[in-house]
VMD Tcl script that draws the C-alpha trace (Angstrom):
set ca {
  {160.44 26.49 79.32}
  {163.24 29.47 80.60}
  {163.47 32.55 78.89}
  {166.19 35.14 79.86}
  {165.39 38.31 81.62}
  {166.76 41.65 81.01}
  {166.23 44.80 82.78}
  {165.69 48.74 82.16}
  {169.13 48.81 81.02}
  {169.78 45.94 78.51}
  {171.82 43.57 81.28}
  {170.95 40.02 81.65}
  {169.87 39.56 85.06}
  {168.36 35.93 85.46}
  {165.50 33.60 83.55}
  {161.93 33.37 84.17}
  {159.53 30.34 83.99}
  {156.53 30.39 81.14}
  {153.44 28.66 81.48}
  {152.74 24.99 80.11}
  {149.74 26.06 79.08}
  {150.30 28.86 77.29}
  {153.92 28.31 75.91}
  {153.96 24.62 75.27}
  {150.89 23.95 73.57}
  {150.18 21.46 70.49}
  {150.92 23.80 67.45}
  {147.95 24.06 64.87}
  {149.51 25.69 61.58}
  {145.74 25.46 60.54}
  {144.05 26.89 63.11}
  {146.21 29.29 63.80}
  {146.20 30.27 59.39}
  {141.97 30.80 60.11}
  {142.83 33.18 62.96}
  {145.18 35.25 61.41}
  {142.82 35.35 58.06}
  {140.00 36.27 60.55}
  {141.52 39.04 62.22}
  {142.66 40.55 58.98}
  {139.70 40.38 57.57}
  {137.99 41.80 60.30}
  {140.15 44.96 60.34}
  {139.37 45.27 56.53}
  {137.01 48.16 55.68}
  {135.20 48.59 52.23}
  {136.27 51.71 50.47}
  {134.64 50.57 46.86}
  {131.62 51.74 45.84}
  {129.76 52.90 42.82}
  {126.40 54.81 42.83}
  {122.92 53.04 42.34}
  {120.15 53.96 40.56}
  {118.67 55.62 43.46}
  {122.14 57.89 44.30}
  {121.67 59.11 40.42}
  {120.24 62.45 40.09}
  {118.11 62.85 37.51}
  {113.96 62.63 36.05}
  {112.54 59.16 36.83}
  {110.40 60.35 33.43}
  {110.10 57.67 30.72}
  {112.64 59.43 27.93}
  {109.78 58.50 24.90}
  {106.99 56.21 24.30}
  {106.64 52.53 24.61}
  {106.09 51.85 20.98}
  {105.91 53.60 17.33}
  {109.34 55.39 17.28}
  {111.24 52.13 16.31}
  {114.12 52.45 18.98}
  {114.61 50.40 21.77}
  {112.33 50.44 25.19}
  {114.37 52.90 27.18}
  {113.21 53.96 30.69}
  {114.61 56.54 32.87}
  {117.69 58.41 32.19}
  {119.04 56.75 35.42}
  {119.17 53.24 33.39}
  {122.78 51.47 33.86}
  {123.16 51.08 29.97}
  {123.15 55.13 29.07}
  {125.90 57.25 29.97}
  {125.78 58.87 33.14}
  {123.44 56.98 34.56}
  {123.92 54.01 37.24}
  {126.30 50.89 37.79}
  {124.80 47.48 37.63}
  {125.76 44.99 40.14}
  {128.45 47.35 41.59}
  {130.41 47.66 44.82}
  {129.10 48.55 47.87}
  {130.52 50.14 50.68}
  {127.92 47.96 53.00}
  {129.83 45.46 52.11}
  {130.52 42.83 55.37}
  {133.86 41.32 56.01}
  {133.46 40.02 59.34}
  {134.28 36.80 60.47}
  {132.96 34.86 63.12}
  {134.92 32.28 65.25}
  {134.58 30.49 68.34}
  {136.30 31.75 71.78}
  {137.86 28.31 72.24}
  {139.39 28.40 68.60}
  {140.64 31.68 69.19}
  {142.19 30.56 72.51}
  {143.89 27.59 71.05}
  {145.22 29.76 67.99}
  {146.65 32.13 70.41}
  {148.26 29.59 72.48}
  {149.38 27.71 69.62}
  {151.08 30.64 67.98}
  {152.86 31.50 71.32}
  {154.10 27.82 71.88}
  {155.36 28.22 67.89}
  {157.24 31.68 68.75}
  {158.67 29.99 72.54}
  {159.95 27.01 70.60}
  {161.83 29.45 68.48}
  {163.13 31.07 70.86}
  {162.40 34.52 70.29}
  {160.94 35.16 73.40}
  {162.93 37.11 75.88}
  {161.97 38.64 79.20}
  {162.13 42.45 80.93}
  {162.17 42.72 84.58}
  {160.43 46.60 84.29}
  {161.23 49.59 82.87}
  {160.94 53.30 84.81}
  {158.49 55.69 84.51}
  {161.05 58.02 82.73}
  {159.80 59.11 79.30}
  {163.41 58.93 77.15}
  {163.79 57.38 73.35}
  {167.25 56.91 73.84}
  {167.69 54.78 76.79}
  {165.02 52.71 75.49}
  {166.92 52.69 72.36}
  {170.21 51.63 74.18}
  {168.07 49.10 76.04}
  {167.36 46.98 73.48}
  {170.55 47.12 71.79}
  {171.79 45.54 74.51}
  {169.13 43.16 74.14}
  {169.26 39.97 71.87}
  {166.77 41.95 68.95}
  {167.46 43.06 65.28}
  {166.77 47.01 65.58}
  {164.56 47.70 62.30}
  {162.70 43.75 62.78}
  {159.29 43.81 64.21}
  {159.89 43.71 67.97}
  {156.71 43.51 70.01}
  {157.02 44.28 73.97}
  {153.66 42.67 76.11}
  {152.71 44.96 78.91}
  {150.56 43.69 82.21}
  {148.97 47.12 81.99}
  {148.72 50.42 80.20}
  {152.64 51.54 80.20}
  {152.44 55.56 79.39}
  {156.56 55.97 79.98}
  {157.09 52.68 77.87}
  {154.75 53.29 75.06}
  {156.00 57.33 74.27}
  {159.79 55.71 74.52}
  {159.42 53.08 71.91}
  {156.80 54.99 69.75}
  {159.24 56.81 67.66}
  {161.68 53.76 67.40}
  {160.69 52.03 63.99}
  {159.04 48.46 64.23}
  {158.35 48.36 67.87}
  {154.91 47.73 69.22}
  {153.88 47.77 73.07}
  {150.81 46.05 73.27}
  {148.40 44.93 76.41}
  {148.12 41.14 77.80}
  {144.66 40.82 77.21}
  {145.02 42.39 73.85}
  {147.24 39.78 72.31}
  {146.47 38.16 69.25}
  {148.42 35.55 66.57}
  {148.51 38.17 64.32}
  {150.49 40.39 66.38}
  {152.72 36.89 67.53}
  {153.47 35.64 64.52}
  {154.24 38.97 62.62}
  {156.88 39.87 65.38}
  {160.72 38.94 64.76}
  {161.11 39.24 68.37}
  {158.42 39.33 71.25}
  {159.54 40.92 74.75}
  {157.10 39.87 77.75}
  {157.78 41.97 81.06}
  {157.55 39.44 83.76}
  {153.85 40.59 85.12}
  {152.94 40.51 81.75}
  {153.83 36.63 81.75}
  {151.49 36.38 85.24}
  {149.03 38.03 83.54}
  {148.78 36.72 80.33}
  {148.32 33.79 82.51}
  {145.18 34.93 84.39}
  {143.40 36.22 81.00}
  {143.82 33.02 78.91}
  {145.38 30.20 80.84}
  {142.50 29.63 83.11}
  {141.71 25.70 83.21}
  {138.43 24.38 83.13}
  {137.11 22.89 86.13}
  {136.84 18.86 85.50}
  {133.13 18.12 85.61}
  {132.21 15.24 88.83}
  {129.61 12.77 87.94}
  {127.90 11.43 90.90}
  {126.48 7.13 90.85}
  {123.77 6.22 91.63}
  {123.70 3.96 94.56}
  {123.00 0.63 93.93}
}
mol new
graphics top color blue
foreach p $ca { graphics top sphere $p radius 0.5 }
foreach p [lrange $ca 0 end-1] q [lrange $ca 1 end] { graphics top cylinder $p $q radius 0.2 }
display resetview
């Protein structure tokens, strides 16, 4: 599969080749659904939380005797069913929302969602971009380029990109983000995804390693 190139400037200058591997791989709606709910998840942080009987400050001193007064058994003033005291069967904020999921899942996912975004065809290519730290060339750049301003447009580095990243940062909905950092969340939330072409190489290196076939020796007969 082609994609066009563009360069620093926002002019088509030729096409570049993307990996069978990574571009044209089966595409696993499922799979690829677990991921994303993973990854959210995982960013998710618990911010609920109601105090215990032990964060209550107060006497642990029974309030009156056991039996003779008529009323009900009552212990401490820290008890869940008086006012002020604790919360029974509250939040926590040790809550865990982490989920677990094997490398070659997350592999397949990530291929999976790339193939999806490739056969859409909003993939597009960048030959570099200068080491020039300017908002409004990079602005002009991509409105040359085939991308809704104002969309989610997410540009794939090979490497940390100082000039690129403090260009685009004030530009609304663009995201530079790192080869090996990729993720299907960040793929499928983008209405347009920009590679530079050593980030296509590279991506390559990180994920599209094949396995080596495994040889089985006979034994002689």
């Amino acid at each position: 599969m082609n994609i066009d190139v563009y360069t620093a400037t926002g002019t088509k200058k030729g096409t570049a080749t993307l990996p069978k591997a990574l571009f044209e791989a089966p595409i696993n709606e499922g799979l690829m659904h677990q991921s994303v709910v993973r990854e959210m998840s995982n960013k998710r942080h618990s911010i609920a939380w109601v105090k215990r009987r032990g964060d209550i400050s107060g006497s642990t001193r029974k309030l009156f005797q056991q039996k003779g007064t008529g009323r009900a058994r009552r212990g401490s003033i820290r008890s869940p069913l008086l006012r002020g005291g604790s919360k029974s069967f509250g939040p926590s904020k040790i809550a865990n929302f982490v989920k677990e999921m094997p490398r070659k899942m997350r592999r397949a996912s990530l291929f999976s969602a790339l193939s999806a975004q490739a056969k859409n065809g909003i993939i597009i290519g960048l030959e570099s971009y200068p080491d020039t730290v300017k908002t409004k060339d990079a602005v002009k750049m991509l409105e040359k380029m085939p991308v809704d301003i104002g969309r989610k447009i997410l540009i794939v580095t090979p490497e940390h990109h100082p000039s690129l990243i403090k260009s685009v940062g004030n530009v609304p909905g663009v995201k530079t983000i790192m080869a090996q950092y990729l993720s299907p969340l960040d793929v499928l939330g983008s209405r347009h995804i920009i590679f530079m072409v050593d980030a296509i190489a590279k991506t390559e290196e990180i994920f599209g390693a094949k396995e080596k076939p495994t040889t089985s020796t006979k034994s002689a007969q």
